[in-house]
Kinemage of the C-alpha trace (Angstrom):
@kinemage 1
@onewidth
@group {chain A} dominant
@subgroup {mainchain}
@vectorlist {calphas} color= white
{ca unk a 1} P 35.144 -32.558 23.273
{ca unk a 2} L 33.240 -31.416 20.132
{ca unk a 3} L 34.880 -27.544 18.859
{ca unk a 4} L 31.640 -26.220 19.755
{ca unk a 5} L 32.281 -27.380 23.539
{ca unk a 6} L 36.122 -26.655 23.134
{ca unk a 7} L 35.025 -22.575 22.284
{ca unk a 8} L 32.629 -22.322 25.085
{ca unk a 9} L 35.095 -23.652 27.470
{ca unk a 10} L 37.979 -21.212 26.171
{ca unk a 11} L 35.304 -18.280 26.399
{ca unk a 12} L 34.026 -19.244 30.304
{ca unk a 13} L 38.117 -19.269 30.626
{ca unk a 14} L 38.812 -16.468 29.611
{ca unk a 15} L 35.951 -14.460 31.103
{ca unk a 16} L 37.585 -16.153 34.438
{ca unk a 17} L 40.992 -14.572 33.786
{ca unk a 18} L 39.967 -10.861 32.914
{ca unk a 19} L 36.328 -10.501 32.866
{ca unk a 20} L 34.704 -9.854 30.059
{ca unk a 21} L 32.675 -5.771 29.229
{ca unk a 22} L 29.733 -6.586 26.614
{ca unk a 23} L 28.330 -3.835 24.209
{ca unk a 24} L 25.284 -2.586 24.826
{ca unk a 25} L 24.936 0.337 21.902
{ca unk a 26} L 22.326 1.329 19.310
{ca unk a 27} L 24.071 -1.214 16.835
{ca unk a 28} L 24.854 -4.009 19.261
{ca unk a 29} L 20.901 -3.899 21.272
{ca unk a 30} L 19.136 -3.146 18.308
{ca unk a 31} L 18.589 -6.258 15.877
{ca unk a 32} L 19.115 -5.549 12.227
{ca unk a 33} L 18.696 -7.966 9.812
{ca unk a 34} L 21.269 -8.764 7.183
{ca unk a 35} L 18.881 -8.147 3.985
{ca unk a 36} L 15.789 -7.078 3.449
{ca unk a 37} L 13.391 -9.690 3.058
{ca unk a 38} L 9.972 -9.279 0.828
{ca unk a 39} L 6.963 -8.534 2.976
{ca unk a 40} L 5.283 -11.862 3.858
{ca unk a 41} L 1.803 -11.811 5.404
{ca unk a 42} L 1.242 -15.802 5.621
{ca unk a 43} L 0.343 -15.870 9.223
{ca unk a 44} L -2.223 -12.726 8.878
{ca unk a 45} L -4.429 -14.577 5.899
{ca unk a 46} L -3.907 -17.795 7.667
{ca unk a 47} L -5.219 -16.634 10.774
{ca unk a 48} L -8.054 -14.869 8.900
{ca unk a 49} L -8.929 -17.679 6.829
{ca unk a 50} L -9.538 -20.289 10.217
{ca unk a 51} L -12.142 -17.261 11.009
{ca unk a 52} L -13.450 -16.608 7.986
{ca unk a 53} L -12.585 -13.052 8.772
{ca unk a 54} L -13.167 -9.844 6.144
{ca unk a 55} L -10.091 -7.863 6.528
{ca unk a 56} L -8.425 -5.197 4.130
{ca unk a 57} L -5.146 -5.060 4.061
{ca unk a 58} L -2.596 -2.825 2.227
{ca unk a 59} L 0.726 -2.168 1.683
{ca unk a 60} L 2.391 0.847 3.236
{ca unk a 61} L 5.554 2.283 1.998
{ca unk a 62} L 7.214 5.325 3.756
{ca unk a 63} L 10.577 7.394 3.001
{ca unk a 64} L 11.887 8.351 6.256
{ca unk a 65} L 14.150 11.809 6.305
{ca unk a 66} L 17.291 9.505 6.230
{ca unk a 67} L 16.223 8.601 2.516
{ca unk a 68} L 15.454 4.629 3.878
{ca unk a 69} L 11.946 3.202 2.596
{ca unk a 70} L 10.089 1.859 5.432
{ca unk a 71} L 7.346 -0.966 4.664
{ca unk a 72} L 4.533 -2.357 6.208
{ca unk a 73} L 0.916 -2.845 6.224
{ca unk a 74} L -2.569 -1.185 7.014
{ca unk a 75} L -5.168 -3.476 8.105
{ca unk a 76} L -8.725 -2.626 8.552
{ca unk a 77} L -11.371 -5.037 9.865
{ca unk a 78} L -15.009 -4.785 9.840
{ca unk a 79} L -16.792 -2.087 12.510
{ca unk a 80} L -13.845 -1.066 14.066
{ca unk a 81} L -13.716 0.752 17.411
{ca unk a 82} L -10.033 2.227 17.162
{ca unk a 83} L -7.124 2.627 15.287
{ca unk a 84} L -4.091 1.239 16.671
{ca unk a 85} L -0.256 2.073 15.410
{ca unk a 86} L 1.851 -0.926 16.257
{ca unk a 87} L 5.594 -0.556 17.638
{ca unk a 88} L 7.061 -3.824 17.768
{ca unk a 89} L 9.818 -5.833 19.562
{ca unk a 90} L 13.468 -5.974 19.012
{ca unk a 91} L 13.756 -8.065 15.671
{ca unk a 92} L 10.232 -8.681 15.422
{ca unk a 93} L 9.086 -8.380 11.735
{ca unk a 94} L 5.690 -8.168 10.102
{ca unk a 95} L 6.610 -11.339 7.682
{ca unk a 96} L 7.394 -13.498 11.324
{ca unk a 97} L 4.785 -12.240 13.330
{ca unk a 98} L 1.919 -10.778 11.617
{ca unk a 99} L -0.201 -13.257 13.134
{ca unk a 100} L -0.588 -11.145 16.069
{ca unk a 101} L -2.108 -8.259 13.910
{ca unk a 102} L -5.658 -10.986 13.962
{ca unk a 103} L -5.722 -10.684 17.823
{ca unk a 104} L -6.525 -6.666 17.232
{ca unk a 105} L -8.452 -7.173 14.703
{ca unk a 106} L -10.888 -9.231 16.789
{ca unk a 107} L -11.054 -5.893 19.196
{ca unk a 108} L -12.398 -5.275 15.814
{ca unk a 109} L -9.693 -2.158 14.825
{ca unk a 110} L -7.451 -0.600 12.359
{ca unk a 111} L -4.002 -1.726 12.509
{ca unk a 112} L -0.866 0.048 11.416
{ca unk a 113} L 2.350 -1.645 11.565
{ca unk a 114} L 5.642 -0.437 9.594
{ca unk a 115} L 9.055 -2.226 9.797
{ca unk a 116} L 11.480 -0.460 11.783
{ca unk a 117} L 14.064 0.238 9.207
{ca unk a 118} L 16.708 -2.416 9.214
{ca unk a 119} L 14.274 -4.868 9.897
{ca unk a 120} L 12.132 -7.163 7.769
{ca unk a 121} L 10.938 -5.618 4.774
{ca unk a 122} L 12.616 -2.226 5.406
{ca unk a 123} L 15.596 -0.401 4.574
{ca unk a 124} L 18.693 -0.401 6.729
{ca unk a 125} L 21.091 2.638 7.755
{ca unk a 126} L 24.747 2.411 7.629
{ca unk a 127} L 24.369 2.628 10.959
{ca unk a 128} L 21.684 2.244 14.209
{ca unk a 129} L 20.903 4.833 16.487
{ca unk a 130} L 17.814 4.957 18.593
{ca unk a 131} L 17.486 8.703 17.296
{ca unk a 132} L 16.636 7.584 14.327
{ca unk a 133} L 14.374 5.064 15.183
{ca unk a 134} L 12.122 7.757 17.219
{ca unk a 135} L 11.946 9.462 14.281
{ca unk a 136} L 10.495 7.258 12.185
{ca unk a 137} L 8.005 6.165 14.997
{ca unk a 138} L 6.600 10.382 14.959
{ca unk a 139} L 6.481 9.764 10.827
{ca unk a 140} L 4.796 6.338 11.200
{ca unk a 141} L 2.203 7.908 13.788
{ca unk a 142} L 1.503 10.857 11.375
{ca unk a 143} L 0.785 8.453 8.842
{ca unk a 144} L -1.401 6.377 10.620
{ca unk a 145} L -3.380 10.131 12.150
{ca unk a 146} L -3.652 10.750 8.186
{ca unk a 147} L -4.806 7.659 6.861
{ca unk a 148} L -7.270 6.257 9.576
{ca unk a 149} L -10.950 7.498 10.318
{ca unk a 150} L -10.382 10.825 12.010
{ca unk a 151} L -13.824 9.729 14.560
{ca unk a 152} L -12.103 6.727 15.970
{ca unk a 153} L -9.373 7.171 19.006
{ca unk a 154} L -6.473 6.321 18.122
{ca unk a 155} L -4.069 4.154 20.349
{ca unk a 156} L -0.315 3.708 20.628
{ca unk a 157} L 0.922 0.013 21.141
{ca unk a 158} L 4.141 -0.937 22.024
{ca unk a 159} L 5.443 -3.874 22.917
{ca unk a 160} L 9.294 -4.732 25.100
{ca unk a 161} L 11.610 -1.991 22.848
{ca unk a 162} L 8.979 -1.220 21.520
{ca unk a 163} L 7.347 0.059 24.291
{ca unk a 164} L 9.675 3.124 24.461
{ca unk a 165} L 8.940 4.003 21.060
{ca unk a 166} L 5.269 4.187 21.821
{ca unk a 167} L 5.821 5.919 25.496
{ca unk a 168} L 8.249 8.309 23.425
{ca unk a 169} L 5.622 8.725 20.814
{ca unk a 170} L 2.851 9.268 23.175
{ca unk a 171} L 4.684 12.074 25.104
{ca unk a 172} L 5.270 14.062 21.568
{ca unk a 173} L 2.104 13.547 20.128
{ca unk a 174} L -2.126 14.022 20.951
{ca unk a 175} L -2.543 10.252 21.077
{ca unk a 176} L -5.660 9.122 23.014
{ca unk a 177} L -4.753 6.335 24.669
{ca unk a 178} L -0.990 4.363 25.528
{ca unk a 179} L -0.217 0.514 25.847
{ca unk a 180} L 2.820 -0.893 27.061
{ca unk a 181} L 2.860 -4.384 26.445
{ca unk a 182} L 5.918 -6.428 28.078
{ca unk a 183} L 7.193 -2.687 28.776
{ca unk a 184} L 11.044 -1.957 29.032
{ca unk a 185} L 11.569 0.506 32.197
{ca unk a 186} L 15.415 1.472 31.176
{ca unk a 187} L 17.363 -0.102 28.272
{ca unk a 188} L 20.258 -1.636 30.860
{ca unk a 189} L 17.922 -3.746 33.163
{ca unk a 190} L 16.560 -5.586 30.009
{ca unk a 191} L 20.240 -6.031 28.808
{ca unk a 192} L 21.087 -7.674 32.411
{ca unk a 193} L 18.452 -10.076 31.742
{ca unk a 194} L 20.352 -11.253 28.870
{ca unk a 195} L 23.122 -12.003 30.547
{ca unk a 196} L 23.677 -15.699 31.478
{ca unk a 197} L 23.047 -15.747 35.075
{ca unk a 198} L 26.524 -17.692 35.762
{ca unk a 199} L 28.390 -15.171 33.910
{ca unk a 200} L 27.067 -12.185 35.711
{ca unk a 201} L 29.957 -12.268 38.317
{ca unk a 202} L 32.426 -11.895 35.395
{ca unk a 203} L 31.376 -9.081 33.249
{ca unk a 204} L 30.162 -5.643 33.004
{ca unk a 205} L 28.354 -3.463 30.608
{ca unk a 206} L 29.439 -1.028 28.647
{ca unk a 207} L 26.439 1.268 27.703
{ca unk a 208} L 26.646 3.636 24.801
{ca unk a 209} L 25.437 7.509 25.517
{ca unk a 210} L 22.627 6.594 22.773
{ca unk a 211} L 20.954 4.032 25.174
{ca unk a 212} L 22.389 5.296 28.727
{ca unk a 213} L 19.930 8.115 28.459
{ca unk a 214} L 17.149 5.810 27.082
{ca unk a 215} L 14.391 5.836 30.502
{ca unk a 216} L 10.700 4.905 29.618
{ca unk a 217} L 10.497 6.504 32.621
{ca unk a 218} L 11.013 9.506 31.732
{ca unk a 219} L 8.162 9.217 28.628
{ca unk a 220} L 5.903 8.132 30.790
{ca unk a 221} L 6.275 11.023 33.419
{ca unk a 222} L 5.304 13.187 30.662
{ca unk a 223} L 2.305 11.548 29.543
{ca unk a 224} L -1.169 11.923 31.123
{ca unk a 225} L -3.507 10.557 29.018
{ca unk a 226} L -5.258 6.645 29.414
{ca unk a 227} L -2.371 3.737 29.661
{ca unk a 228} L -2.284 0.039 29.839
{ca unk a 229} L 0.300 -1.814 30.663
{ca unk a 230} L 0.089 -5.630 29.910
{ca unk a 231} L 2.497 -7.792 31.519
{ca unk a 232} L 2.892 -11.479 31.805
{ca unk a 233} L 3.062 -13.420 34.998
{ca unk a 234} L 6.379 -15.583 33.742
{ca unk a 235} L 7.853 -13.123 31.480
{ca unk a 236} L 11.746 -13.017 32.706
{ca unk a 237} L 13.067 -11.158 29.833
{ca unk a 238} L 10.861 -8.002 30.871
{ca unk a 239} L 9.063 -9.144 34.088
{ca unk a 240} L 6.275 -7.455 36.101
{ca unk a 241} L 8.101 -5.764 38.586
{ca unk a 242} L 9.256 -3.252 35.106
{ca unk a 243} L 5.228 -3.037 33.990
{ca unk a 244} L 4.700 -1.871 38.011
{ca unk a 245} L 7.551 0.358 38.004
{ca unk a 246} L 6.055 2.495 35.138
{ca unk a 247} L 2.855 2.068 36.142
{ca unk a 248} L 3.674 3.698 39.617
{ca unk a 249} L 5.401 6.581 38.034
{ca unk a 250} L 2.606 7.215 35.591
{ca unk a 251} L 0.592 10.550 36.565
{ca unk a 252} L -2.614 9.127 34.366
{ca unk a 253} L -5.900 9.297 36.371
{ca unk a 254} L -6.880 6.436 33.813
{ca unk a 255} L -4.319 3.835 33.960
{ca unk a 256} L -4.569 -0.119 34.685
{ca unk a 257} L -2.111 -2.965 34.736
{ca unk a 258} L -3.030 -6.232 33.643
{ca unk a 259} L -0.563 -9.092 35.265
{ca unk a 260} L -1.503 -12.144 32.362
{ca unk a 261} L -1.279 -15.722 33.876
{ca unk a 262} L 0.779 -18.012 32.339
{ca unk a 263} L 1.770 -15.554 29.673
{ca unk a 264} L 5.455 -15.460 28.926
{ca unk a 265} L 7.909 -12.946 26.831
{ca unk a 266} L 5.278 -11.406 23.573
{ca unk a 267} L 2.281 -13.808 24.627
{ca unk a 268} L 0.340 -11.434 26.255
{ca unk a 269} L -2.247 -10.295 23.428
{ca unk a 270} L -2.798 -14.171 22.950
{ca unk a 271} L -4.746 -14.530 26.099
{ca unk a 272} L -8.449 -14.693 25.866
{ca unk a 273} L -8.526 -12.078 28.613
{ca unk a 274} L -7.024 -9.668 27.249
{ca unk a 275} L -8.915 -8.445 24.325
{ca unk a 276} L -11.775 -7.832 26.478
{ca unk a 277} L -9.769 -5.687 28.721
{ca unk a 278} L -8.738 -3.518 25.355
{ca unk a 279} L -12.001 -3.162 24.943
{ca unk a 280} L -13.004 -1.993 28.104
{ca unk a 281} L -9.747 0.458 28.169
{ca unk a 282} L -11.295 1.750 24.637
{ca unk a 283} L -14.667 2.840 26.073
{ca unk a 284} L -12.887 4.434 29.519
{ca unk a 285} L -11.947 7.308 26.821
{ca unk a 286} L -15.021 9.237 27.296
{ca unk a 287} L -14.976 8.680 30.894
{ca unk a 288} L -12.075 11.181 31.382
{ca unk a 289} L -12.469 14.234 29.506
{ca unk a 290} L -9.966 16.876 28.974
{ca unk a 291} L -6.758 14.599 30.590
């Protein structure tokens, strides 16, 4: 038996014995990163330069009122129909992922996406709380409101945590349209998920105040403007049955949910469907006035 084996075994024992309460706190849920890294946009240009796509992009750096600087980018594509401020998963970073900023740039639309701080390029707290993370998300919006073409809509994207930072912004803020992409419903049912199913019989969790009050839900209810939620058919980490949930609370007379076939956890936007369907949820803007 090789130590790695040996430790696994002694853990599975032990959560036999006593059963075993996991975390489940701003600090423990919330991935932070170890150092900040330099902003990489590799997987943007590379993307851009298969299409021979124009795009502008720009660096973006923000103080936030804990005294943390915040980076991340403004991209800007040709014609665009919208501007669009990106909230992105838990650990997902601009220098992993920025690929994904191409697939809204082919809606064509502006795209603003800052670090949460702790992550990627930005700076990290001495400690996490989702507080402070909503924060941020109001400055980052602001930004985007004062930077962006004031005659374009401008859209709130969020996708698994960071769906309740756009639901949270969205309920704050005059945004003109809300999507929930991979949306978390409550911070504990995506933390159950993580759980290896065979150790679910032997542990519990212990949820911090922070995250115990943490309900998209509850965002949602107080949002009445246009939403999409996109959701992907074999997404087990935050499955359909949370996108429906939301979707039947919502009180939006313009609201649509998008189940995306073969699409698991993040691979949503990668479908060829669903940039036409962003479209179309663009244009339904002018079809309900005065939501």
């Amino acid at each position: 038996m090789n130590i790695l084996s040996f430790r696994l075994w002694i853990l599975w024992f032990s959560v036999l014995l006593g059963g075993c309460a996991i975390d489940v706190s701003s600090g423990s849920f919330v991935h932070q990163d170890s150092t900040v890294m330099p902003l990489d946009t590799t997987q943007l240009h590379q993307r851009v330069n298969e299409d021979e796509a124009e795009v502008s992009i720009t660096t973006v750096e923000l103080t936030n009122a804990q005294g943390l600087t915040l980076k991340g980018v403004a991209v800007s594509y040709p014609n665009p129909v919208v501007n669009i401020v990106f909230f992105a998963g838990n650990g997902m970073s601009i220098s992993n992922s920025s690929g994904l900023m191409h697939r809204f740039g082919q809606i064509p639309a502006n795209i603003l996406w800052v670090d949460y701080q702790g992550v990627g390029a930005s700076q990290k707290a001495a400690s996490m709380r989702m507080a402070n993370l909503k924060a941020d998300a109001l400055q980052v919006y602001d930004y985007g409101r004062s930077v962006f073409p004031s005659h374009l809509p401008t859209v709130v994207h969020g996708i698994s945590m960071g769906s309740i930072v756009a639901s949270y912004v969205a309920s704050v803020r005059d945004v003109d349209g809300l999507v929930l992409d991979g949306p978390i419903n409550r911070v504990t049912d995506v933390a159950q998920n993580m759980i290896p199913t065979w150790t679910k019989y032997f542990t519990y969790l212990e949820v911090s105040a922070d995250l115990a009050l943490v309900d998209n839900a509850d965002y949602i209810r107080n949002y009445q403007g246009p939403l999409m939620i996109l959701t992907g058919r074999d997404d087990e980490l935050t499955p359909v049955k949370f996108g429906r949930e939301l979707y039947d609370i919502s009180p939006s007379m313009n609201k649509e949910i998008i189940i995306v076939p073969g699409a698991k956890h993040a691979e949503t936007m990668e479908h060829r469907r669903v940039i036409p369907k962003y479209r179309e949820f663009i244009s339904s803007f002018d079809k309900f006035p005065g939501y």
